[in-house]
N, C-alpha and C positions, 0 to 999 in steps of 0.2 A: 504494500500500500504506500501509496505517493507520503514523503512527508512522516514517515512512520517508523521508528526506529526497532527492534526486538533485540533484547540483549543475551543471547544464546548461550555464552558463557556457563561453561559446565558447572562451573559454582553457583551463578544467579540460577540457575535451572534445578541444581538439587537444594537449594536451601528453599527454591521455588515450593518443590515437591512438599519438602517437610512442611512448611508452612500451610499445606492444601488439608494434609489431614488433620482429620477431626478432633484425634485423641492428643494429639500436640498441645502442650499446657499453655498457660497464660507466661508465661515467664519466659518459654522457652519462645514462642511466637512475638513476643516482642521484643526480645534478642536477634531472633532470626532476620525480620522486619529492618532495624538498624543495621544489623551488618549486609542487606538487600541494598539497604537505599546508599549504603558506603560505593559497594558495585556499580549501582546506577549512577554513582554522582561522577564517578571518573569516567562513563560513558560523556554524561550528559556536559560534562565540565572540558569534553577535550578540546575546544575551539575557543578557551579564554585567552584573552588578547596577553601577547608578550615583551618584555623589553630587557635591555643590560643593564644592569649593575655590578660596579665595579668593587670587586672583594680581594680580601685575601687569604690563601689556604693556608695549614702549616708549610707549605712549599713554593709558593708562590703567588703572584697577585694575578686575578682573571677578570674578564666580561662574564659575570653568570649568567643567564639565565632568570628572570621572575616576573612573576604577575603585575600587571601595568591596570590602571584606569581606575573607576569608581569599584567601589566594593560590589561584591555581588550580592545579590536579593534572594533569599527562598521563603515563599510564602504556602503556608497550608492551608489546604481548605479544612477547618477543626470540623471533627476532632480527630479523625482516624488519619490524618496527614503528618500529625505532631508525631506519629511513628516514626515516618518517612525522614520529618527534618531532622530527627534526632541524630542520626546516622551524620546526614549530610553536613549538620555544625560540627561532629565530630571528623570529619573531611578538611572544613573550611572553616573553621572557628571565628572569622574575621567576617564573616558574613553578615550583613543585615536580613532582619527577618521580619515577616510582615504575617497577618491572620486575616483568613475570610470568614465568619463565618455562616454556613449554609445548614438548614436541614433540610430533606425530602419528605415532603408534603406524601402521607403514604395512600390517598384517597388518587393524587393527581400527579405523583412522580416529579411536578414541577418544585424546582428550589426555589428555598424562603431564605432570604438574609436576615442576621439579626445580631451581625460583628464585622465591622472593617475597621483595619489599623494595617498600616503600610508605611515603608518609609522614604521620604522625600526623596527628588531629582530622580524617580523612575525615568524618565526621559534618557538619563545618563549612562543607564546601570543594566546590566544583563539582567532578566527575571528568570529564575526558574517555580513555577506554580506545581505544589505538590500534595497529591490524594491516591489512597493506594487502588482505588478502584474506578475504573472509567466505565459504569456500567450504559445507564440511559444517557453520558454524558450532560444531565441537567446541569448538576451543582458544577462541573468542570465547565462548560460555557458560561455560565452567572461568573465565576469565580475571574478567567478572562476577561469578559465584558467589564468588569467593575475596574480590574486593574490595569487596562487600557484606558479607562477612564480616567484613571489616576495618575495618566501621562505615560508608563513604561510601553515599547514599542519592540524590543528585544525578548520574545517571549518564547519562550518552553515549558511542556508538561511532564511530570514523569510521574508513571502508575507502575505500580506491580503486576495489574491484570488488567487485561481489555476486552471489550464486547465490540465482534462487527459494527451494529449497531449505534453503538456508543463515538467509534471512530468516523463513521460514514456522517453523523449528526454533529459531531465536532469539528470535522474538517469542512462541512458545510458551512458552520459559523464561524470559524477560525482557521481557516488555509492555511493564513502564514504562522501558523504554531505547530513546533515540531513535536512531536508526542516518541518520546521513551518509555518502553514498557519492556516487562519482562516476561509477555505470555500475552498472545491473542488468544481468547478460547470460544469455543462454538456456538455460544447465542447467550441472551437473555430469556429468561424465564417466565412466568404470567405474571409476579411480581417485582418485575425487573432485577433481580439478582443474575450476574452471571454464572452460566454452566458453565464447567462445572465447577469453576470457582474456588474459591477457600471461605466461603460465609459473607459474615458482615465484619469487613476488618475490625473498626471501633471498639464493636463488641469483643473480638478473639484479644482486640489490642491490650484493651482495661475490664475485662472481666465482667462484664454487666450483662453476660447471657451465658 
């Protein structure tokens, strides 16, 4: 799919697996989760802008190598995204962080806002927007639309699992955003949950099912 990344990676793929089953505990799935979203973020992270600085080793003085421009941005859609960022601060520690938050209306599938905090000069600043599941893409388009609002133009998604569905409906609203994931899977279900999925992240995340 145009515009669509899968992160194949034998390690995103079996930590994938672990995280699908059911009997996998609360502790153990949001460990799993963080060291996912470490994987994806050196995916997602390999086109940040570069420059020289000038050092010196114990053996001599060089042009290294490092990160140039504004800080970068990772924003969750809360609550089941704050997995994801955990991970990726622990990547980028220097990162700003921003929160959307969305719930899904369960009568109507569409997203309800009812939290936004982002931080200034998006204009400036690579965004990476993060939720572990892209299923009807509701709350993932709301989540875009608001923080293109808020000026940033440099945007990326990164999920853990994807719904045909979900990407066909997002890339419709969103072209120009590049979606990382680490698993397309075969549909959505009557309740819009993806098959065959790993659940309701949230819930597998903090224990409340």
């Amino acid at each position: 799919m145009k515009n669509v990344t899968v992160v194949e990676h034998p390690l995103v793929q079996h930590k994938l697996s672990l995280m699908r089953r059911k009997e996998t505990p609360t502790a153990m799935f949001r460990q799993l989760i963080r060291e996912l979203s470490m994987l994806l973020g050196y995916e997602v992270t390999r086109d940040l802008p570069m420059g020289k600085e000038r050092i010196e080793t114990p053996i001599m003085e060089m042009d290294a190598p490092v990160l140039t421009g504004k800080k970068l941005v990772f924003i969750s859609v809360l609550r089941a995204g704050n997995g994801l960022l955990e991970g990726l601060l622990d990547l980028i520690p220097s990162a700003r962080v921003g929160h959307v938050g969305l719930y899904r209306d369960p009568d109507t599938l569409v997203a309800v806002e009812y939290y936004f905090k982002v931080p200034d000069e998006l204009d400036e600043r690579k965004v990476i927007i993060v939720d572990p599941m892209l299923a009807t893409a509701n709350s993932a388009i709301a989540a875009v639309q608001r923080v293109k609002e808020a000026g940033a133009r440099d945007i990326k998604f990164v999920c853990l699992l994807a719904a045909p569905e979900g990407i066909e409906a997002f890339q419709q609203a969103h072209p120009d955003v590049q979606i990382i994931t680490a698993a397309i899977d075969h549909q959505l279900n009557d309740h819009g949950y993806i098959v065959p999925g790993l659940g309701d992240a949230g819930d597998r995340i903090y224990g409340t099912k």
